[in-house]
KOLKOLFI-76659 format. One record per residue: y, z, x of N, C-alpha, C in turn. Coordinates in steps of 0.1 Angstrom, whole numbers, plus 2048, in hexadecimal, padded with zeros to 3 digits. Last residue first. Layout:
REM residues N
+------+------+------+-------+-------+-------+------+------+------+
: n_yy : n_zz : n_xx : ca_yy : ca_zz : ca_xx : c_yy : c_zz : c_xx :
+------+------+------+-------+-------+-------+------+------+------+
:    Y :    Z :    X :     Y :     Z :     X :    Y :    Z :    X :
...
+------+------+------+-------+-------+-------+------+------+------+
//
This chain:
REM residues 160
+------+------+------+-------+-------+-------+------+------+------+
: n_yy : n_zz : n_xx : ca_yy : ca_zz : ca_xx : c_yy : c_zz : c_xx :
+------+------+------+-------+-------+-------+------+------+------+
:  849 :  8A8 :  775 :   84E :   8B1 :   76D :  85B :  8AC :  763 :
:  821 :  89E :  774 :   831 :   898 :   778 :  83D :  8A5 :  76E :
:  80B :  8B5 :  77F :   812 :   8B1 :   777 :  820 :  8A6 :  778 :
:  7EA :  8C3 :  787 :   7F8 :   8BD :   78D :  801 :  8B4 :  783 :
:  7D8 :  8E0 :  780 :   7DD :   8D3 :   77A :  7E9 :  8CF :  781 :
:  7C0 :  8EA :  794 :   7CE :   8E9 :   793 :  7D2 :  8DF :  78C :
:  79F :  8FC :  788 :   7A5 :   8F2 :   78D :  7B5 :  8F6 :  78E :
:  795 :  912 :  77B :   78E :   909 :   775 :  792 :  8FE :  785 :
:  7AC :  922 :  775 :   79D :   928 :   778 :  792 :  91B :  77B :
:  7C9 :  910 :  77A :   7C0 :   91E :   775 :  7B5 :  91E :  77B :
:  7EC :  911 :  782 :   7DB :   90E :   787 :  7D7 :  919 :  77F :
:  7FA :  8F4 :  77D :   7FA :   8FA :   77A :  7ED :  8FD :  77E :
:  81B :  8E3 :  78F :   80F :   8E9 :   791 :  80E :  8F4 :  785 :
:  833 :  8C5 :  78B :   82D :   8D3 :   788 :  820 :  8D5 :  789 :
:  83F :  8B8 :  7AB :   833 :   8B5 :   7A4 :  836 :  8C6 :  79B :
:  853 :  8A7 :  7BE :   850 :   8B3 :   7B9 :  848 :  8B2 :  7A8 :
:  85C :  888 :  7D1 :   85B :   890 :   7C3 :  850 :  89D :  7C4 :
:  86F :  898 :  7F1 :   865 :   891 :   7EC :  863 :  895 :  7DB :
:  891 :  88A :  7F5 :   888 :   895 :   7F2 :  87A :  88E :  7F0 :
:  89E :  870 :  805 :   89E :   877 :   7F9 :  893 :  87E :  7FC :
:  8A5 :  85F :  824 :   8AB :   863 :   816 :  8AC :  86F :  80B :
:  895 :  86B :  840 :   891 :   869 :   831 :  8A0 :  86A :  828 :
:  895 :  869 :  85D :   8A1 :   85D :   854 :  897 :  85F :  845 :
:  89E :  88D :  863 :   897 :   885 :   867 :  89B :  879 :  85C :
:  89B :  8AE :  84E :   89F :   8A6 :   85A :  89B :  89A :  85A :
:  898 :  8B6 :  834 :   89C :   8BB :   83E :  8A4 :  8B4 :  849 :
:  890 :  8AD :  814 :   892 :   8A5 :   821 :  89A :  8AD :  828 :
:  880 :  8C0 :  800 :   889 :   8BA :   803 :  889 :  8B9 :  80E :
:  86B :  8CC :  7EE :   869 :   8BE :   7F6 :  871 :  8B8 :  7FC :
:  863 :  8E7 :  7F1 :   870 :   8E4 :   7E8 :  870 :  8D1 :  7E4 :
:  853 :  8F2 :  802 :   855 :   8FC :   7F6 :  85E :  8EE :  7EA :
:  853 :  8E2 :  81B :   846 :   8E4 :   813 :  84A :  8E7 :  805 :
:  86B :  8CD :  81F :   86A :   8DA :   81B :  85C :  8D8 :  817 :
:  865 :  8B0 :  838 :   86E :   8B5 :   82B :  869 :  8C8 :  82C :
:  86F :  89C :  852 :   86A :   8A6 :   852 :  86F :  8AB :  843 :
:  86B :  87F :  864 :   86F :   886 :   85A :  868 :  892 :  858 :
:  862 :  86E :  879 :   862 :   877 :   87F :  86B :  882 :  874 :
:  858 :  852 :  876 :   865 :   852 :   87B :  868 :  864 :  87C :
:  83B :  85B :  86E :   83F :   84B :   875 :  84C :  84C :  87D :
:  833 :  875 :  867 :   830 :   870 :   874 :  837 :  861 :  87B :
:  843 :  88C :  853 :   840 :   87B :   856 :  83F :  878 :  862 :
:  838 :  8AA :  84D :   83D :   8A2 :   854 :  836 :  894 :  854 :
:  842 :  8C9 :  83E :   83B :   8B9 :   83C :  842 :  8B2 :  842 :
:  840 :  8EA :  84B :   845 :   8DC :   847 :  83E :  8D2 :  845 :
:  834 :  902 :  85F :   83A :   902 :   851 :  844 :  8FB :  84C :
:  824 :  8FC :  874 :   83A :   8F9 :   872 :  83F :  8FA :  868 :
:  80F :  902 :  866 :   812 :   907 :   877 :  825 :  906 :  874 :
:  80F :  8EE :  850 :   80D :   8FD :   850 :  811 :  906 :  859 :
:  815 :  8D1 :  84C :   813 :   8D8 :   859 :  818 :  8E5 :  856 :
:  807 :  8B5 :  83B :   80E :   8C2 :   83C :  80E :  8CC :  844 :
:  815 :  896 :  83C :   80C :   8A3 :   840 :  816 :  8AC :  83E :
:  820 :  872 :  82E :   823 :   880 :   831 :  819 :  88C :  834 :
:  819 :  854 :  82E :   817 :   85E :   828 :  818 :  868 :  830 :
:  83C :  842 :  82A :   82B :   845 :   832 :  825 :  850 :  82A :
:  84D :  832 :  824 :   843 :   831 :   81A :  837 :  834 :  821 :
:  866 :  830 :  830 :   862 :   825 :   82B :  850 :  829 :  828 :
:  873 :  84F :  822 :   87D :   844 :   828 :  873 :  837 :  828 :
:  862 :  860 :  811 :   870 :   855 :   80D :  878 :  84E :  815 :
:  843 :  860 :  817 :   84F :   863 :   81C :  85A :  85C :  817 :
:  82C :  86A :  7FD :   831 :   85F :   805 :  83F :  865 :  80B :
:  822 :  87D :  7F1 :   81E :   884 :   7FE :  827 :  871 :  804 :
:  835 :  894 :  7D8 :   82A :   889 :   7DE :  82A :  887 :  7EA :
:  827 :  8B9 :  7D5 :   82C :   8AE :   7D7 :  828 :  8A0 :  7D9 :
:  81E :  8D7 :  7C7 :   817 :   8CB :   7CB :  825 :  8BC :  7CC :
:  817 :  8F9 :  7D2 :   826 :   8EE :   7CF :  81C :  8E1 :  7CD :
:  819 :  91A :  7C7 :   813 :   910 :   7C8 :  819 :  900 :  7C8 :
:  812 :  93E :  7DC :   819 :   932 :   7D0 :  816 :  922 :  7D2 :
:  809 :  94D :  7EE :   802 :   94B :   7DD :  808 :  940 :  7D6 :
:  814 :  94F :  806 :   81A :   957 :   7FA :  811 :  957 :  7EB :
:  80D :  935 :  811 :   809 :   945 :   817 :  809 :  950 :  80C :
:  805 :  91D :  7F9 :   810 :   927 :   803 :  807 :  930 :  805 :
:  7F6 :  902 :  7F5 :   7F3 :   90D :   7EF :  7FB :  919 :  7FF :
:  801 :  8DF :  7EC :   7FE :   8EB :   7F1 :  7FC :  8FA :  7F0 :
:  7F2 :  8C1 :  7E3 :   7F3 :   8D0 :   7E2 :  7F5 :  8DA :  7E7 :
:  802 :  8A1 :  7E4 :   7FF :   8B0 :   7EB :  801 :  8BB :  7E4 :
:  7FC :  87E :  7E0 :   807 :   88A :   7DF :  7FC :  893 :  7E7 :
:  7FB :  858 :  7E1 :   7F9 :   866 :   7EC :  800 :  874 :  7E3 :
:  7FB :  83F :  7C8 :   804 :   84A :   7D1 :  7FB :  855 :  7D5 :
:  7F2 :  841 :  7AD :   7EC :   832 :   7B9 :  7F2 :  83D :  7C4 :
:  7EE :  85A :  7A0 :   7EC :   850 :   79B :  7E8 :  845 :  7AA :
:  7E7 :  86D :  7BD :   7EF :   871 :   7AA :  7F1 :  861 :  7A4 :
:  7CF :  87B :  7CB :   7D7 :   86E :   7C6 :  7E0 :  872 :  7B6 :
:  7D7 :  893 :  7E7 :   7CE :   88D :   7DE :  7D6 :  882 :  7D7 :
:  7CE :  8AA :  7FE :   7D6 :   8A1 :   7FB :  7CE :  89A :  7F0 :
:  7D5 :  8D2 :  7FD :   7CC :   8C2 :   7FA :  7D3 :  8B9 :  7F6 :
:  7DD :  8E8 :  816 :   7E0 :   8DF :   80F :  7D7 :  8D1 :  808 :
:  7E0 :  90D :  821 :   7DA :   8FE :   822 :  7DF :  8F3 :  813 :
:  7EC :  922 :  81C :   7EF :   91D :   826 :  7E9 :  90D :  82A :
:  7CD :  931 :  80B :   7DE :   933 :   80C :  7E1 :  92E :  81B :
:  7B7 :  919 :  801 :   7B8 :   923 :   809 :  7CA :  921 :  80B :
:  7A8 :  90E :  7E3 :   7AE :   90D :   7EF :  7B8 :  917 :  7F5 :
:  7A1 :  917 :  7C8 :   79B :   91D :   7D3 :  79F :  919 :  7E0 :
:  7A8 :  903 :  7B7 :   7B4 :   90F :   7B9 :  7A9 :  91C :  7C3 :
:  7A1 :  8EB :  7B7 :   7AA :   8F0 :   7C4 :  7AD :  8FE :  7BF :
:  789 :  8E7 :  7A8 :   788 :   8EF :   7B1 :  794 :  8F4 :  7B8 :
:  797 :  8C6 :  79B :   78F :   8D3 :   799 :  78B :  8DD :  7A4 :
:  7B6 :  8C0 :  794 :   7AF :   8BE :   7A4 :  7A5 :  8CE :  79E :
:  7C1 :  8AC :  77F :   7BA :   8BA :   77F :  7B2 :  8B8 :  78A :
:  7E6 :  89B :  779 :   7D4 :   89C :   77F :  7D0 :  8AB :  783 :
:  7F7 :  888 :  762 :   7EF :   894 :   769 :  7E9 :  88F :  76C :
:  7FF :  86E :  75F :   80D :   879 :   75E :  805 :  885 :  765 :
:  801 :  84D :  769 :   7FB :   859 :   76A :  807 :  862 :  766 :
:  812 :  83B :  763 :   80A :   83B :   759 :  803 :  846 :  75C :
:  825 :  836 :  779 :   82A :   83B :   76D :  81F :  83E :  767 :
:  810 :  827 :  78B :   818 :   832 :   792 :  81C :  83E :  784 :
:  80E :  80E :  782 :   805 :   817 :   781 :  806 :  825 :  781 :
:  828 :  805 :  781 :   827 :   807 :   776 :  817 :  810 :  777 :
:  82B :  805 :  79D :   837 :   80D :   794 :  82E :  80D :  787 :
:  81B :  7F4 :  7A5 :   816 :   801 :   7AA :  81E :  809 :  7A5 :
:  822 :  7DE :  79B :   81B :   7DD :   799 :  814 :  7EF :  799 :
:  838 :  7D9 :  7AB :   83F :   7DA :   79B :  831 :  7E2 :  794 :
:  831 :  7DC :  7C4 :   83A :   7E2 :   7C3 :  839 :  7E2 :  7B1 :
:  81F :  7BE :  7C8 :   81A :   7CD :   7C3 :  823 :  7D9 :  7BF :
:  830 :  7A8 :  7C8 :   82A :   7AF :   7BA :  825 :  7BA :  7BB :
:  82F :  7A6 :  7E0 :   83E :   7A3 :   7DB :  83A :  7A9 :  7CE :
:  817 :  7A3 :  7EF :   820 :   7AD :   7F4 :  82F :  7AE :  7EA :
:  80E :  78E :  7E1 :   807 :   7A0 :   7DD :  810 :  7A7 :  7DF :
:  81C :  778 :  7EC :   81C :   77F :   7DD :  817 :  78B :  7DA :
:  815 :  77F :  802 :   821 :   77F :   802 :  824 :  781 :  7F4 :
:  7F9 :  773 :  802 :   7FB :   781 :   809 :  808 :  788 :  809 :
:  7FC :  758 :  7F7 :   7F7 :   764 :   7F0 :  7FA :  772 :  7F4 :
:  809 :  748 :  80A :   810 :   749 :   7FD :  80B :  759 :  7F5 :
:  7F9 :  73E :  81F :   7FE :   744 :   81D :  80A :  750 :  815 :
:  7E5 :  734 :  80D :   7DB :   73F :   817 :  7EA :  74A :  81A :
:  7F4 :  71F :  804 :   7F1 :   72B :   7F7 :  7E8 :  739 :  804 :
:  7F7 :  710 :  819 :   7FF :   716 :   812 :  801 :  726 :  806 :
:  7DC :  709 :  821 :   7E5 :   714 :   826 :  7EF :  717 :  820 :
:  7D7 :  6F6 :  809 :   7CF :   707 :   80F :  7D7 :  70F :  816 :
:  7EC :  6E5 :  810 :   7EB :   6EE :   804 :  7E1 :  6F9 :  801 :
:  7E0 :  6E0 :  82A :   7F0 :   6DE :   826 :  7F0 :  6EB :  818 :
:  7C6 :  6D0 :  819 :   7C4 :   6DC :   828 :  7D8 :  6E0 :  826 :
:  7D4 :  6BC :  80D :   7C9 :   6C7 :   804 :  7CF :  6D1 :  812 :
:  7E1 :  6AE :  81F :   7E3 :   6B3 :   815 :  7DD :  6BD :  80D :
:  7CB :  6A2 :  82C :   7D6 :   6AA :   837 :  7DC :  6B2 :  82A :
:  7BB :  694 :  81C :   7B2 :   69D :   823 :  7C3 :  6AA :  828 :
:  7D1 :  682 :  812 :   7C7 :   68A :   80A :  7C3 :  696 :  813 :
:  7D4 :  672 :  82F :   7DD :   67D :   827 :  7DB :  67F :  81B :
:  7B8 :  66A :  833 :   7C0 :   674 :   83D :  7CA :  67B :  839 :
:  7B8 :  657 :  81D :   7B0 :   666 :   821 :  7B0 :  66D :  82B :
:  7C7 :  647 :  826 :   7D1 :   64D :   819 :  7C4 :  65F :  818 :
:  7C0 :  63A :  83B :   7D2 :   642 :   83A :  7CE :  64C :  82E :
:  7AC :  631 :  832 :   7AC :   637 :   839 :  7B7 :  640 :  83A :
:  7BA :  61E :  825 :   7AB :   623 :   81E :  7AE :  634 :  826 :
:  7C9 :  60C :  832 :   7D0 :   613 :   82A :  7C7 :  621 :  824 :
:  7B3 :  600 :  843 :   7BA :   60B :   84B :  7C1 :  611 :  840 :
:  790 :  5FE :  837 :   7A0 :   5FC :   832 :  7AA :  604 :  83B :
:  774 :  5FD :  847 :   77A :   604 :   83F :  789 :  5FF :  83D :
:  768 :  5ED :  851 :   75D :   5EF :   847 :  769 :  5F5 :  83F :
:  776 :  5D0 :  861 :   777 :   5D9 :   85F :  76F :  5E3 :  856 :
:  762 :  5AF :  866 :   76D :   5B5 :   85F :  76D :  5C4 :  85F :
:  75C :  59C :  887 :   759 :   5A8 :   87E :  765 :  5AE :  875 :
:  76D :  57D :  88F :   769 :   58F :   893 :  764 :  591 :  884 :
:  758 :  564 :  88F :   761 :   569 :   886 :  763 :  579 :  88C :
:  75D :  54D :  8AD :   756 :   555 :   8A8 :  75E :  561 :  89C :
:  75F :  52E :  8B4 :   765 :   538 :   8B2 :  75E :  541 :  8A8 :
:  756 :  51B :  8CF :   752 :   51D :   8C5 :  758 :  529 :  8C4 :
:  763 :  4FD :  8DB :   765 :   508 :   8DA :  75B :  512 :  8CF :
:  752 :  4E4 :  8F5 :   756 :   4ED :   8E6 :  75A :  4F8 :  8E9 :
:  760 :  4CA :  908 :   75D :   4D9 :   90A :  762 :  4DF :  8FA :
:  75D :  4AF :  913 :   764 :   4B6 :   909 :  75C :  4C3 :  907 :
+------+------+------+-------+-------+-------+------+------+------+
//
């Protein structure tokens, strides 16, 4: 007669449910990192608009100290609240300051003295130095026009 002897296996250390449930813990957390990794870059982009209007409004002036020594024919670009605008100072003596974003999607505009025009480099707009208005090219609307006042001191740039 021939024994058998049966040997107990070894018990598991860990629970397979044990296991399950910290693989989907772990899968979940990581799941909702990316979520929000990608949730945030899409909220900035959806809020700053409300965000940069109301900054935008709260500036009314700015005193660019020294410009009124800038040379007839050249231009300083500068910040009027969050936004790009432009000083220009004409051949003529006269003085314009506009903003310097382009109205079709929101580049910032040069001033080209040589073509006597401001031009948007992206889609190929073109406004009035003197006036801001949209000449050529897919701008909708003029650019806003700024009041200038210059004394001895500086140019005050003004919303009008």
């Amino acid at each position: 007669m021939s024994e058998h002897i049966v040997l107990d296996e070894p018990k598991p250390t860990t629970d397979d449910s044990t296991t399950r449930r910290a693989f989907l813990a772990a899968a979940g957390a990581a799941g909702l990192c990316y979520l929000a990794a990608l949730g945030y870059p899409v909220y900035r982009y959806l809020a700053s608009p409300s965000e940069m209007a109301s900054n935008a409004t709260a500036i009314t002036e700015v005193t660019l100290k020294d410009a009124q020594k800038l040379a007839p024919g050249s231009a300083l670009m500068f910040k009027f609240g969050t936004a790009p605008a432009m000083l220009i100072h004409h051949q003529d003596g006269t003085w314009v300051a506009l903003s310097a974003v382009c109205t079709h999607l929101g580049c910032t505009v040069q001033y080209e003295p040589q073509a006597n025009r401001i031009h948007c480099a992206c889609h190929g707009g073109v406004y009035d130095p003197r006036t801001g208005a949209n000449v050529s090219g897919p701008p909708p609307k003029p650019l806003k026009l700024f009041k200038v006042a210059v004394n001895e001191t500086g140019v005050d740039v003004s919303r009008t």
